[in-house]
PDB file as gemmi writes it, atoms N, CA and C in Angstrom:
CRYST1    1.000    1.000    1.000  90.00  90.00  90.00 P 1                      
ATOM      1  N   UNK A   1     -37.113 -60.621  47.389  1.00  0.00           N  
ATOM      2  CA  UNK A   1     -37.008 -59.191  47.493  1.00  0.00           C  
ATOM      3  C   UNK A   1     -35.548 -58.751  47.515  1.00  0.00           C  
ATOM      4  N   UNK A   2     -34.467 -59.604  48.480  1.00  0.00           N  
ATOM      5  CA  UNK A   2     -33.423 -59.523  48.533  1.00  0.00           C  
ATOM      6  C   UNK A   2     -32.541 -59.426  46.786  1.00  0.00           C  
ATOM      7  N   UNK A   3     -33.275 -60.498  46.132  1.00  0.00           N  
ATOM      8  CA  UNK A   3     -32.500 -60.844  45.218  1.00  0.00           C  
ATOM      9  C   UNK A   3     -33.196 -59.607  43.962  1.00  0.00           C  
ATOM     10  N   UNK A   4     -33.852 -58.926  44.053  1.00  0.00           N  
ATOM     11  CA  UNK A   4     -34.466 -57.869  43.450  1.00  0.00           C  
ATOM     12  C   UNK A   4     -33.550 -56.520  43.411  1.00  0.00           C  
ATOM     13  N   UNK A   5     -33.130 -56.311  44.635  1.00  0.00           N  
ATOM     14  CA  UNK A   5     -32.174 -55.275  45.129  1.00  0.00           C  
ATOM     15  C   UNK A   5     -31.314 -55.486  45.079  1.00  0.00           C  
ATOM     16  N   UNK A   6     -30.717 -56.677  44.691  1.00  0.00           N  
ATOM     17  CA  UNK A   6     -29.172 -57.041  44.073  1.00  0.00           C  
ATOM     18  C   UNK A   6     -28.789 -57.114  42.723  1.00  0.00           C  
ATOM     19  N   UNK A   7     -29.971 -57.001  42.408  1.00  0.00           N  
ATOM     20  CA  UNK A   7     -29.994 -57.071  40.869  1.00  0.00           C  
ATOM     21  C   UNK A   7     -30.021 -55.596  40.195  1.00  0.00           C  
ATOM     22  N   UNK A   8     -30.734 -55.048  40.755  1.00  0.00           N  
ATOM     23  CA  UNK A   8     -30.960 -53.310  40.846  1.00  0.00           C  
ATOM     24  C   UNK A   8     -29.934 -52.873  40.558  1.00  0.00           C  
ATOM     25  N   UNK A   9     -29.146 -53.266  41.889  1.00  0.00           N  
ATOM     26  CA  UNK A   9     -27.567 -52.604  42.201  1.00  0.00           C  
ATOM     27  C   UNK A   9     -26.754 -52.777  41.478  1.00  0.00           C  
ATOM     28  N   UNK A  10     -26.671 -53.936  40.817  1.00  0.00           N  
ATOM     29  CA  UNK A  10     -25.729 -54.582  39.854  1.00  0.00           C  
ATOM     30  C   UNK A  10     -26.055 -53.579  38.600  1.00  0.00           C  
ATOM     31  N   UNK A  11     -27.383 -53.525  37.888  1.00  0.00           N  
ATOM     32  CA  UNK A  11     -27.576 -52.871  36.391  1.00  0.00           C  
ATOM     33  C   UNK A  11     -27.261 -51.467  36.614  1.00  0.00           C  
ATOM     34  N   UNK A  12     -27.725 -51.038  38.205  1.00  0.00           N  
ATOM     35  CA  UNK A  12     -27.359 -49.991  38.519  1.00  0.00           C  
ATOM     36  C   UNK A  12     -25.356 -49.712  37.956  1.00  0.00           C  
ATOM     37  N   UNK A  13     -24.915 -50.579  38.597  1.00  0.00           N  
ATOM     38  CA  UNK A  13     -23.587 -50.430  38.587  1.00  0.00           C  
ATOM     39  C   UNK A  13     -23.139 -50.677  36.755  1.00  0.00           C  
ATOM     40  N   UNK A  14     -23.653 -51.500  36.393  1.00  0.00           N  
ATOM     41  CA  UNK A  14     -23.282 -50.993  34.709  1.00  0.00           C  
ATOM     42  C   UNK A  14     -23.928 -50.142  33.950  1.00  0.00           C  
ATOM     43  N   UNK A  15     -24.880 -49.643  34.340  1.00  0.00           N  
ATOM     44  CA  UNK A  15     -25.076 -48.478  33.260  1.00  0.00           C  
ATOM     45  C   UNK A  15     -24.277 -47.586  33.918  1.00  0.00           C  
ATOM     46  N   UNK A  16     -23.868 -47.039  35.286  1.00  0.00           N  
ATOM     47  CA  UNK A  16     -22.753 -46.206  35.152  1.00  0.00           C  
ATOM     48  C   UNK A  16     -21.487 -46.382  34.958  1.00  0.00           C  
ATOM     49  N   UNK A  17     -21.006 -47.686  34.518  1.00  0.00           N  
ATOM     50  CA  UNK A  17     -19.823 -47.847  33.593  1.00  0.00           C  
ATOM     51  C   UNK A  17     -20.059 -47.757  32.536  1.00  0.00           C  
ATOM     52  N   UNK A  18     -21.272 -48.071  31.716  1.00  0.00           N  
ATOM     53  CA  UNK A  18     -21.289 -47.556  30.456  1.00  0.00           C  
ATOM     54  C   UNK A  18     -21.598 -46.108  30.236  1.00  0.00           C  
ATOM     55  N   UNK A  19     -21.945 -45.435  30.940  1.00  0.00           N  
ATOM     56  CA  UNK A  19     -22.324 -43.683  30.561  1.00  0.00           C  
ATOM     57  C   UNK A  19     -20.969 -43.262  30.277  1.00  0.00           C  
ATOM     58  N   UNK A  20     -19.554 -44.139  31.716  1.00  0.00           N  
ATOM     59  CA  UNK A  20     -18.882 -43.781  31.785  1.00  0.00           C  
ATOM     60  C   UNK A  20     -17.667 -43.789  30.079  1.00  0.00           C  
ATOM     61  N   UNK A  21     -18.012 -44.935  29.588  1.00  0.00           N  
ATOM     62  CA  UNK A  21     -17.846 -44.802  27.574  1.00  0.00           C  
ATOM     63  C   UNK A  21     -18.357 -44.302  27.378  1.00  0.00           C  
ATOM     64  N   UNK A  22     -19.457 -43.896  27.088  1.00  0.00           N  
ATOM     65  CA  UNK A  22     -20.145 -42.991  26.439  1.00  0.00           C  
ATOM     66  C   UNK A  22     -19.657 -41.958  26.482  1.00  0.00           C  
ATOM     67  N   UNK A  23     -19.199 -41.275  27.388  1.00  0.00           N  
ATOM     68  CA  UNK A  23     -18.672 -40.469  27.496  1.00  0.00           C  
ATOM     69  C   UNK A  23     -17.477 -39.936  26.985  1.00  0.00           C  
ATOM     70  N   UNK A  24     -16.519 -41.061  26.817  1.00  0.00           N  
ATOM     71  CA  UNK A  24     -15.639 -40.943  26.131  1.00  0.00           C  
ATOM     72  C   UNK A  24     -15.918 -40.744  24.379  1.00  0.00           C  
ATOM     73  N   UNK A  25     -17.061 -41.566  24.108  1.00  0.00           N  
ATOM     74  CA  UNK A  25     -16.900 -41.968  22.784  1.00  0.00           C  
ATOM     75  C   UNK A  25     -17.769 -40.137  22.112  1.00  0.00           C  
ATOM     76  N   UNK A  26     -18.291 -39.605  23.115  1.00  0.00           N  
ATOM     77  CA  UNK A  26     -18.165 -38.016  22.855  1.00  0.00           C  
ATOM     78  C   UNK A  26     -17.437 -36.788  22.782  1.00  0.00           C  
ATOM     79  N   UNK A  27     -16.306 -37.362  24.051  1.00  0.00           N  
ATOM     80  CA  UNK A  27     -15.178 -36.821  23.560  1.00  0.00           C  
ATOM     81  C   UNK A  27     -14.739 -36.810  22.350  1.00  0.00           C  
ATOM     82  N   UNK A  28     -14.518 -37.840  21.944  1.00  0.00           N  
ATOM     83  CA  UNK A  28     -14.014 -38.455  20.623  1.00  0.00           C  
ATOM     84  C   UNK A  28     -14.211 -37.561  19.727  1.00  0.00           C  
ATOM     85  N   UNK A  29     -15.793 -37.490  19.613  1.00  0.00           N  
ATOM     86  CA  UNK A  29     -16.474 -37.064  18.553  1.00  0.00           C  
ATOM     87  C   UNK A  29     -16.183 -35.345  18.437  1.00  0.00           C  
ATOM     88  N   UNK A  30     -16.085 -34.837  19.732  1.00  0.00           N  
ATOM     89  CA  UNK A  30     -16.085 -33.253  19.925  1.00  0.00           C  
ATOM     90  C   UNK A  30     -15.285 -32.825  19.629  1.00  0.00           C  
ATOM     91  N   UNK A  31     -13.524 -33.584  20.292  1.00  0.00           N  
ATOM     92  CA  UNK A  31     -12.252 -33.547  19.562  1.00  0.00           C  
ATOM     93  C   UNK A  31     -12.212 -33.719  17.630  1.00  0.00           C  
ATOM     94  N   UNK A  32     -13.067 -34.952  17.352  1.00  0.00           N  
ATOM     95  CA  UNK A  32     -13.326 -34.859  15.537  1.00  0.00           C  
ATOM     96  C   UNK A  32     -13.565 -33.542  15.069  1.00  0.00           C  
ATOM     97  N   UNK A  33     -14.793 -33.364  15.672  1.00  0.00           N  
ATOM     98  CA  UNK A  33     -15.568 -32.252  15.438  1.00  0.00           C  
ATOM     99  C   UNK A  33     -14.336 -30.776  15.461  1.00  0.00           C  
ATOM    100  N   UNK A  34     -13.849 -30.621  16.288  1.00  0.00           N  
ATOM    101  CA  UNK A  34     -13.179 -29.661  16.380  1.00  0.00           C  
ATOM    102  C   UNK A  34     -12.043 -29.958  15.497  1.00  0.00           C  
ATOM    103  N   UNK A  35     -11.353 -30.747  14.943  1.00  0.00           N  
ATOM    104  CA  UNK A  35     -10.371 -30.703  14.130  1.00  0.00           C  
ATOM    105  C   UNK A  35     -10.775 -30.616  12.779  1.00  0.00           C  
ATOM    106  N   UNK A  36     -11.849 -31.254  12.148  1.00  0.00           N  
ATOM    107  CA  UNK A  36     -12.233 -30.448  11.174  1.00  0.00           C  
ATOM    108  C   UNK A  36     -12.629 -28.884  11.358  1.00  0.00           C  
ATOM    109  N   UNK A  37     -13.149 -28.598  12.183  1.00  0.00           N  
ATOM    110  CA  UNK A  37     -13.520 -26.596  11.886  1.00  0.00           C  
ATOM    111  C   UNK A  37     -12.311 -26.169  11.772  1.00  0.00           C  
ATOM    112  N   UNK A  38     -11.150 -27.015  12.312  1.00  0.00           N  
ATOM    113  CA  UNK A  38      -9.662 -26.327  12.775  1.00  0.00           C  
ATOM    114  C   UNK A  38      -9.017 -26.306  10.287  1.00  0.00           C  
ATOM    115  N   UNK A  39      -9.175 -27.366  10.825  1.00  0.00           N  
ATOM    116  CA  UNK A  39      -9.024 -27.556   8.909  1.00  0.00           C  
ATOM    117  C   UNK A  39      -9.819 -26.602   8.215  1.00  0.00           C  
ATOM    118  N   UNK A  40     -11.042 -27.434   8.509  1.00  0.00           N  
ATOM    119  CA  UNK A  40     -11.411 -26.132   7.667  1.00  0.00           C  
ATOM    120  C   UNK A  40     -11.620 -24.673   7.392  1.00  0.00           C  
ATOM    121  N   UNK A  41     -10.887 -24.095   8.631  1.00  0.00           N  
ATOM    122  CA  UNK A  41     -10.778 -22.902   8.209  1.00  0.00           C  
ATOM    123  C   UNK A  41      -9.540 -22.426   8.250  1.00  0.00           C  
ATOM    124  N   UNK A  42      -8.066 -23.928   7.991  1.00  0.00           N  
ATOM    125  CA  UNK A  42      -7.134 -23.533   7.378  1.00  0.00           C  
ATOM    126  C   UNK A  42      -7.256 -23.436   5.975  1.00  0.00           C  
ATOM    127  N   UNK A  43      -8.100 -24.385   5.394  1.00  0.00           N  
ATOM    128  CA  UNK A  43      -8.277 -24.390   4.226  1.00  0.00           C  
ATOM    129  C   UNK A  43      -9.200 -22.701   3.521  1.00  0.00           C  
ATOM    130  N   UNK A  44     -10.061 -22.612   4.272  1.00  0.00           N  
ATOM    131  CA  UNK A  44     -10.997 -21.321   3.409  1.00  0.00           C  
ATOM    132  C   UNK A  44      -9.697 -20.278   3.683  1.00  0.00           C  
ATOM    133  N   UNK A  45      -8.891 -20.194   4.665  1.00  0.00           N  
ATOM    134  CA  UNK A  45      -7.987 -18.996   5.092  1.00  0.00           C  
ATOM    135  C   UNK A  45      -6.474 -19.025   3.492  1.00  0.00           C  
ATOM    136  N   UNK A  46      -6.233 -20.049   3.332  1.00  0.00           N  
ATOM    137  CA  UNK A  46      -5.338 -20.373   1.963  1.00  0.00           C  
ATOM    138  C   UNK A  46      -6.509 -20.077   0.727  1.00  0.00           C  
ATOM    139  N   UNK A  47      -7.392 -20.573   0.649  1.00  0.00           N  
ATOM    140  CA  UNK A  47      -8.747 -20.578  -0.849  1.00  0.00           C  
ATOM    141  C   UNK A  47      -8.411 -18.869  -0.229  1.00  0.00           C  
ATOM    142  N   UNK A  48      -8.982 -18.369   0.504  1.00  0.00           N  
ATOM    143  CA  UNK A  48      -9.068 -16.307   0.303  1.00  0.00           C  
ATOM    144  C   UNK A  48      -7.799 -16.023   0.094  1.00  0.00           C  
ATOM    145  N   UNK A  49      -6.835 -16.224   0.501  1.00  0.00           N  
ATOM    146  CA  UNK A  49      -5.423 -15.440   0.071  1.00  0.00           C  
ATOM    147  C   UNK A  49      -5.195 -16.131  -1.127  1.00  0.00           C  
ATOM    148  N   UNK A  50      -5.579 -17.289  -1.883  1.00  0.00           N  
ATOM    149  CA  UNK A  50      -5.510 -17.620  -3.467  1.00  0.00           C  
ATOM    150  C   UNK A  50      -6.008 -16.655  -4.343  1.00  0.00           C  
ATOM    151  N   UNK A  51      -7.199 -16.486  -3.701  1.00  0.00           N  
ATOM    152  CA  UNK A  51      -8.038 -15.826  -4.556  1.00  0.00           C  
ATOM    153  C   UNK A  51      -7.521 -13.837  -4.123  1.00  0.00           C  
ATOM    154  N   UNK A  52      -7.323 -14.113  -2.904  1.00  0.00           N  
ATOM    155  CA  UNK A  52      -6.475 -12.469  -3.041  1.00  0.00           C  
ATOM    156  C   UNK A  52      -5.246 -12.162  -3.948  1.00  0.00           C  
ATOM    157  N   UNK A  53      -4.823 -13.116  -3.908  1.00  0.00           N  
ATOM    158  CA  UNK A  53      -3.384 -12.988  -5.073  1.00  0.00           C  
ATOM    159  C   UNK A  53      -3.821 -13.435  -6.392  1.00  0.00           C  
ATOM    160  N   UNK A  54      -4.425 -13.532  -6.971  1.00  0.00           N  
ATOM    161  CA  UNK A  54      -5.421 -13.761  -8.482  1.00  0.00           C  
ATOM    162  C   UNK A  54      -6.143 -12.605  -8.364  1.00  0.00           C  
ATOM    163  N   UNK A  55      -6.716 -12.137  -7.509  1.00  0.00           N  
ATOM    164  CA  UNK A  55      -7.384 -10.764  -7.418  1.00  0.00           C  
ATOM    165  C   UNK A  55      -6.459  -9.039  -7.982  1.00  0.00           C  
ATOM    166  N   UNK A  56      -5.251  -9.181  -7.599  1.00  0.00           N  
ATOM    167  CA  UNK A  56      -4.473  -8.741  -7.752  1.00  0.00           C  
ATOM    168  C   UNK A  56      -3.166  -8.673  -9.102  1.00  0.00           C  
ATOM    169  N   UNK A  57      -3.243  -9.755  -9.513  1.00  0.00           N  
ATOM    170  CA  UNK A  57      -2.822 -10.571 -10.627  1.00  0.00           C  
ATOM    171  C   UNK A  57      -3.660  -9.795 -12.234  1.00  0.00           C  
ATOM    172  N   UNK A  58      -5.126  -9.954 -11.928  1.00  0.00           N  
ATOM    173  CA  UNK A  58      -6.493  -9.513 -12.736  1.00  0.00           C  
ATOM    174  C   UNK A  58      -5.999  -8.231 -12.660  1.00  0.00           C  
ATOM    175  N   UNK A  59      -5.938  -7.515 -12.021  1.00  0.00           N  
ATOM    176  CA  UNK A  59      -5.891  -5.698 -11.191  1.00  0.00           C  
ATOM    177  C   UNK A  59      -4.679  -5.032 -12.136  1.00  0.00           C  
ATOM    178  N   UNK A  60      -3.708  -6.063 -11.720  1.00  0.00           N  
ATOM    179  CA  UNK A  60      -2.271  -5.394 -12.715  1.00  0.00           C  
ATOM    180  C   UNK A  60      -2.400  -5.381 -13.886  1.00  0.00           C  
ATOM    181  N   UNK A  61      -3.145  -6.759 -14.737  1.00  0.00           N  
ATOM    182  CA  UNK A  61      -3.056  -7.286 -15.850  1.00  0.00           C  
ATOM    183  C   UNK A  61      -4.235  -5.951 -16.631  1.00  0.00           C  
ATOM    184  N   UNK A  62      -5.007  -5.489 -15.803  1.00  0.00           N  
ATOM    185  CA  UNK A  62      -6.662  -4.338 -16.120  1.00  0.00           C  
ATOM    186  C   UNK A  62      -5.430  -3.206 -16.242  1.00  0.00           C  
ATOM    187  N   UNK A  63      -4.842  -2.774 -15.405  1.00  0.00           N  
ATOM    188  CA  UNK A  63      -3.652  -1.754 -15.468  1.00  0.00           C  
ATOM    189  C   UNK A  63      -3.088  -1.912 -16.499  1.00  0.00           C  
ATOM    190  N   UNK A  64      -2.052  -2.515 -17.196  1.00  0.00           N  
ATOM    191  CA  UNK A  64      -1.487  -2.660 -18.424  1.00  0.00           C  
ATOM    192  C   UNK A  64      -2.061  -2.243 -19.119  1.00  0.00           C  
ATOM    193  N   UNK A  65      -3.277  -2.805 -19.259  1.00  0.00           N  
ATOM    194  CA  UNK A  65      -4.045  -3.066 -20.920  1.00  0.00           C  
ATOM    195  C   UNK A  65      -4.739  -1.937 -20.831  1.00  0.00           C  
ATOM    196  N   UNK A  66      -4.985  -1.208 -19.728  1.00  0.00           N  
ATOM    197  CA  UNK A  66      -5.779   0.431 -20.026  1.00  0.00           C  
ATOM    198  C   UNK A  66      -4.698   1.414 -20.213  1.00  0.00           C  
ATOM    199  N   UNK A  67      -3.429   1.222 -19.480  1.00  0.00           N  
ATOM    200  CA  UNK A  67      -2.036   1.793 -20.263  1.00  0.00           C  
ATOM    201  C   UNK A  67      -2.038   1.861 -21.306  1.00  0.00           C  
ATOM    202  N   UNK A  68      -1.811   0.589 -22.222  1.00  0.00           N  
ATOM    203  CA  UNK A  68      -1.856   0.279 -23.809  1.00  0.00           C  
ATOM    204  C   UNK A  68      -2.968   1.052 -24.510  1.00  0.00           C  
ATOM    205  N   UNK A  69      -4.255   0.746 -23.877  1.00  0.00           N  
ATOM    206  CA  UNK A  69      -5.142   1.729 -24.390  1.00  0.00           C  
ATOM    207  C   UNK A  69      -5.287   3.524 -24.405  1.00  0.00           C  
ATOM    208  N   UNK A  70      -3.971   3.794 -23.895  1.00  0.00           N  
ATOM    209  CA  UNK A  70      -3.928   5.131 -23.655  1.00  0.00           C  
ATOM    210  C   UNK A  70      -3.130   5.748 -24.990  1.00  0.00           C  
ATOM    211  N   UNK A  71      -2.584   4.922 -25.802  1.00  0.00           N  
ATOM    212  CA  UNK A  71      -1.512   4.897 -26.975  1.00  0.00           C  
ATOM    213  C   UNK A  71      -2.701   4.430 -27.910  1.00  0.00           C  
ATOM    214  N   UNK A  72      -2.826   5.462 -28.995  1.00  0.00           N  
ATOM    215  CA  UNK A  72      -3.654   5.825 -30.305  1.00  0.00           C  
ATOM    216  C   UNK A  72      -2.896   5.108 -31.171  1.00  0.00           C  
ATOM    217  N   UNK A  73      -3.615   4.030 -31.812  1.00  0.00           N  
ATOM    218  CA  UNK A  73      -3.042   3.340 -32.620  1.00  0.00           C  
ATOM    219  C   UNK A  73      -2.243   4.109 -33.875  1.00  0.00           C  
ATOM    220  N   UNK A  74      -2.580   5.114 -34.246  1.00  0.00           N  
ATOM    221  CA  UNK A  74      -1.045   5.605 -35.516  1.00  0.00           C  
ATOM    222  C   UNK A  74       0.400   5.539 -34.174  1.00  0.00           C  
ATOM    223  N   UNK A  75      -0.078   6.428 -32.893  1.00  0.00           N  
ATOM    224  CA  UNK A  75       1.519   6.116 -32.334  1.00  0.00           C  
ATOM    225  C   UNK A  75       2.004   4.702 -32.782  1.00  0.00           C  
ATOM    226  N   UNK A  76       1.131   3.897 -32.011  1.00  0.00           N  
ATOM    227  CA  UNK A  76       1.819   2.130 -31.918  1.00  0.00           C  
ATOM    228  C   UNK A  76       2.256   1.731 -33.392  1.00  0.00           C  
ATOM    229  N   UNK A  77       1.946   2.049 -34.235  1.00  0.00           N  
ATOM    230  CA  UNK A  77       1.898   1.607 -35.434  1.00  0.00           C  
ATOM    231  C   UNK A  77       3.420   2.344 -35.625  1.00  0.00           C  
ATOM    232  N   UNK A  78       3.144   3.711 -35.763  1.00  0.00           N  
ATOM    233  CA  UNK A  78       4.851   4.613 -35.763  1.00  0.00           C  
ATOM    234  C   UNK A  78       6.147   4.078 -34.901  1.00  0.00           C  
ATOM    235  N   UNK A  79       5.631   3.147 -33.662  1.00  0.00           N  
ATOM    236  CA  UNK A  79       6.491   3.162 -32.906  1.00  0.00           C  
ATOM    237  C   UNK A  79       6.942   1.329 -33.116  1.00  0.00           C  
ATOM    238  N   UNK A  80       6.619   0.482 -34.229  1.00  0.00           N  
ATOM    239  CA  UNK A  80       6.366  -0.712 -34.398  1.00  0.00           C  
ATOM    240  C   UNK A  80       7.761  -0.218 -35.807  1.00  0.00           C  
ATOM    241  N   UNK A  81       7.075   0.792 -36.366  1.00  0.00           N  
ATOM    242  CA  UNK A  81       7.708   0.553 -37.766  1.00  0.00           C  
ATOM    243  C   UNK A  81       8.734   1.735 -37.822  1.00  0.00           C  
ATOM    244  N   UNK A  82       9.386   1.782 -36.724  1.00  0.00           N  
ATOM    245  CA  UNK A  82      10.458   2.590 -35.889  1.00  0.00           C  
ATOM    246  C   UNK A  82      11.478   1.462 -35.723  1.00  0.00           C  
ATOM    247  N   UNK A  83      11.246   1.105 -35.035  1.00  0.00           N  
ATOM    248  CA  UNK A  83      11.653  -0.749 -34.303  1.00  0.00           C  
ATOM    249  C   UNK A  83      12.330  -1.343 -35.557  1.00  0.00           C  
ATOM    250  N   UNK A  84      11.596  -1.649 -36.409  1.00  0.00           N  
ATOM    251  CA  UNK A  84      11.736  -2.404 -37.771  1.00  0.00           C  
ATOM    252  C   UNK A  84      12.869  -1.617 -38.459  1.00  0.00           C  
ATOM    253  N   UNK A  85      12.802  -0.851 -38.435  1.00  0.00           N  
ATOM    254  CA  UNK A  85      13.579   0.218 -39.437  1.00  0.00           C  
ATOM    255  C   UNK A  85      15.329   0.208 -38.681  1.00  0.00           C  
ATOM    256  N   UNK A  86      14.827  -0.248 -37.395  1.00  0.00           N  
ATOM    257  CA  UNK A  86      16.115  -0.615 -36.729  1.00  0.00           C  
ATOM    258  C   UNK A  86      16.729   0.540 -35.803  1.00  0.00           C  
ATOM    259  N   UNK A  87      15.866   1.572 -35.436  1.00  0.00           N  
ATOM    260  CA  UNK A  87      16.189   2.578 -34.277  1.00  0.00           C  
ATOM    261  C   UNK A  87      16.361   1.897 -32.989  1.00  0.00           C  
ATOM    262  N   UNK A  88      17.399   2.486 -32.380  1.00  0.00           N  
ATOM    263  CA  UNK A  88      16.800   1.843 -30.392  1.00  0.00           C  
ATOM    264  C   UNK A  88      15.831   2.560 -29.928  1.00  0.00           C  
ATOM    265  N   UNK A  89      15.638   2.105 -28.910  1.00  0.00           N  
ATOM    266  CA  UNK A  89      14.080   1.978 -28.130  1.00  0.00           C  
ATOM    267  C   UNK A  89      14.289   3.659 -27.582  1.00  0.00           C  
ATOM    268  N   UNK A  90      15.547   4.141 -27.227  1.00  0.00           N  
ATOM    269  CA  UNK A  90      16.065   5.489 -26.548  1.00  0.00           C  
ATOM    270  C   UNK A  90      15.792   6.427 -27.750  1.00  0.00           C  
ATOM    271  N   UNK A  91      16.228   6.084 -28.870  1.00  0.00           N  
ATOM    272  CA  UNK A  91      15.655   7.060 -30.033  1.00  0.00           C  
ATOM    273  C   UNK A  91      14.185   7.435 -30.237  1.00  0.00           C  
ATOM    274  N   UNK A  92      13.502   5.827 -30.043  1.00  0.00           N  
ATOM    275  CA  UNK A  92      12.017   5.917 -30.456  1.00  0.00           C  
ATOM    276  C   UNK A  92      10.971   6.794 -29.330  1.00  0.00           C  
ATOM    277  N   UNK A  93      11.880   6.689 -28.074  1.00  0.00           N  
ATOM    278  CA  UNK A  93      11.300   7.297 -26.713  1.00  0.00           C  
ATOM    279  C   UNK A  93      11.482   8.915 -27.037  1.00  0.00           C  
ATOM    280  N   UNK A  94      12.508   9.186 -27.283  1.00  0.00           N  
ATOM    281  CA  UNK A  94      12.805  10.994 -27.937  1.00  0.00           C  
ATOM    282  C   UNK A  94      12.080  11.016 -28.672  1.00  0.00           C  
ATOM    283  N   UNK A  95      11.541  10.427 -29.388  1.00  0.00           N  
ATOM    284  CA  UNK A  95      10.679  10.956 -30.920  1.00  0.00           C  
ATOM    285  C   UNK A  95       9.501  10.962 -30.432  1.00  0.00           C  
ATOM    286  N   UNK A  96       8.585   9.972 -30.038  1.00  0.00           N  
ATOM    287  CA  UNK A  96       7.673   9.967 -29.199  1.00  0.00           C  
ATOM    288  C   UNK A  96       7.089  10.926 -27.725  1.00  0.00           C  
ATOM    289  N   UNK A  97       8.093  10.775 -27.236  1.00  0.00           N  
ATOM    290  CA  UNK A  97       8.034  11.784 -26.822  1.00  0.00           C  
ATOM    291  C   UNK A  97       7.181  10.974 -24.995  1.00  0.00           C  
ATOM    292  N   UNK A  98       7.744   9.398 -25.374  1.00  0.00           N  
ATOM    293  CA  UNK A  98       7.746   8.258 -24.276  1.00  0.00           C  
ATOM    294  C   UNK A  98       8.675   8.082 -23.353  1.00  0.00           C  
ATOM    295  N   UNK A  99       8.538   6.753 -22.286  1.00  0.00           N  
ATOM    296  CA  UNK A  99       9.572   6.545 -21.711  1.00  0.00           C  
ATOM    297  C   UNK A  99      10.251   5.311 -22.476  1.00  0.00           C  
ATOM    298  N   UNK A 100      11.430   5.222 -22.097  1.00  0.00           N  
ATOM    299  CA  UNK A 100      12.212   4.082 -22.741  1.00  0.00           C  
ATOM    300  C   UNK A 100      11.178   2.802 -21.803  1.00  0.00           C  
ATOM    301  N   UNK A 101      10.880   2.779 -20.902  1.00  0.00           N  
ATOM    302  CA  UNK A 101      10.554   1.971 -20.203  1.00  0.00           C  
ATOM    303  C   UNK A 101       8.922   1.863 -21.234  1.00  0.00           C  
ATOM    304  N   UNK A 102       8.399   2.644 -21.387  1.00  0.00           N  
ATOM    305  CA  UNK A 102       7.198   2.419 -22.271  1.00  0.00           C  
ATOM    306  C   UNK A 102       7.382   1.861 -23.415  1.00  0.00           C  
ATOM    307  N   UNK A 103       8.317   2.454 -23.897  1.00  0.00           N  
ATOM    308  CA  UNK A 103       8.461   2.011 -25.475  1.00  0.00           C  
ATOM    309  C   UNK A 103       8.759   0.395 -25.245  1.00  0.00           C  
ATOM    310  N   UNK A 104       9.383   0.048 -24.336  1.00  0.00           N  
ATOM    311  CA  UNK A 104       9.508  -1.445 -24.241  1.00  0.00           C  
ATOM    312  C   UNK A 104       8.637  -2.370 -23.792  1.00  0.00           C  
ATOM    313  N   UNK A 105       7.592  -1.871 -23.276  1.00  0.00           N  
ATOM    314  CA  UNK A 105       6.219  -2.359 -22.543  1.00  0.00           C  
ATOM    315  C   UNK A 105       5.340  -2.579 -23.965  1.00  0.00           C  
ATOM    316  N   UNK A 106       5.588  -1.608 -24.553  1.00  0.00           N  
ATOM    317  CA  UNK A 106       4.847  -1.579 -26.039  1.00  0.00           C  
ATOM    318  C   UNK A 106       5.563  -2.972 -26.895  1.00  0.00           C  
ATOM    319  N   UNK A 107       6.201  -2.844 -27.048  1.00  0.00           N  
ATOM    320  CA  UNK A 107       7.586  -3.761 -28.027  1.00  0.00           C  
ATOM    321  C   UNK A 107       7.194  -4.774 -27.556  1.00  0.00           C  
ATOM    322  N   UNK A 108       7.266  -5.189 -26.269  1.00  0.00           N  
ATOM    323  CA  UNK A 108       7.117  -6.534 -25.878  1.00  0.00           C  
ATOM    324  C   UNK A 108       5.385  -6.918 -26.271  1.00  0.00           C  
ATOM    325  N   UNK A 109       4.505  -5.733 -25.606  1.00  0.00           N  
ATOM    326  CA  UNK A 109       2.886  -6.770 -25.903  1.00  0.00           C  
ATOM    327  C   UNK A 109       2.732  -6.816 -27.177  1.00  0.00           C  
ATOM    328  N   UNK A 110       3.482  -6.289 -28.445  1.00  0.00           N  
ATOM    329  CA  UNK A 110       3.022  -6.465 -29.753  1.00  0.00           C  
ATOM    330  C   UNK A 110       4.326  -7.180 -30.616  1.00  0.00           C  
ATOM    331  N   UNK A 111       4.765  -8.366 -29.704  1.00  0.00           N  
ATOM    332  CA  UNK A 111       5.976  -9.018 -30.343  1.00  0.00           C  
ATOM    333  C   UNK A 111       5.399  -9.542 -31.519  1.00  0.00           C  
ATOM    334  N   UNK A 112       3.926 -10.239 -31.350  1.00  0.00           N  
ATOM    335  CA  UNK A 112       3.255 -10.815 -32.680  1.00  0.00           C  
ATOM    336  C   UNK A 112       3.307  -9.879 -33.995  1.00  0.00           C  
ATOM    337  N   UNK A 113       3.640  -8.444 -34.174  1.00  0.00           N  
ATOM    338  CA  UNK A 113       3.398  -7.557 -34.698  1.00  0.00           C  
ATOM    339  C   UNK A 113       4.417  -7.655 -35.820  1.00  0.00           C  
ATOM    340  N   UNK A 114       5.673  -7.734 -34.886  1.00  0.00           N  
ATOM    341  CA  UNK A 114       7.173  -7.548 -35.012  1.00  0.00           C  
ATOM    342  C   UNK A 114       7.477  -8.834 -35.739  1.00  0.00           C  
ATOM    343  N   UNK A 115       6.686 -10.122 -35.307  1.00  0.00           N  
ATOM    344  CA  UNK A 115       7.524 -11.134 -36.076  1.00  0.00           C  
ATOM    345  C   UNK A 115       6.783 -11.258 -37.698  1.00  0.00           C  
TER     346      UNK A 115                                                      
END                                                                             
């Protein structure tokens, strides 16, 4: 009986050294656990501001090209074979009746035009 209750005591006494790992080896895991969510939502926080600055990128690039579309192709065409003829861009803007800053926005997206 004696030797029953010593034995008790004893398994007794290692399973609470082992809970006492166990315990640790959950830490472990909770600390894991938490350093990925920590990542990963450095990572989704960089992927949304990528995609906010490509968002924006699209936005300007939609701006331009509905600019351009605001110019009736005989202008562009007049203002191409202006260029050619060898006027500056300050002449072609008076005649037009543009900004110099336009007329060069033009010049540049239709360089294919020009060469």
């Amino acid at each position: 009986m004696e030797i029953i209750i010593i034995a008790l005591f004893v398994v007794s006494i290692l399973l609470i050294g082992i809970s006492f790992f166990q315990r640790d080896q959950v830490k472990d895991i909770e600390q894991e656990l938490d350093h990925l969510s920590v990542s990963s939502m450095q990572e989704i926080y960089k992927l949304k501001k990528k995609v906010r600055v490509l968002e924006e990128e699209i936005l300007q690039n939609d701006l331009e090209i509905s600019e351009d579309d605001s110019i009736d192709p005989q202008t562009l065409q007049r203002i191409v074979m202006k260029h050619n003829q060898g006027l500056s861009n300050e002449a072609i803007a008076r005649s037009e009746y543009l900004s110099e800053e336009e007329i060069e926005s033009i010049l540049k997206q239709n360089e294919r035009v020009l060469t």
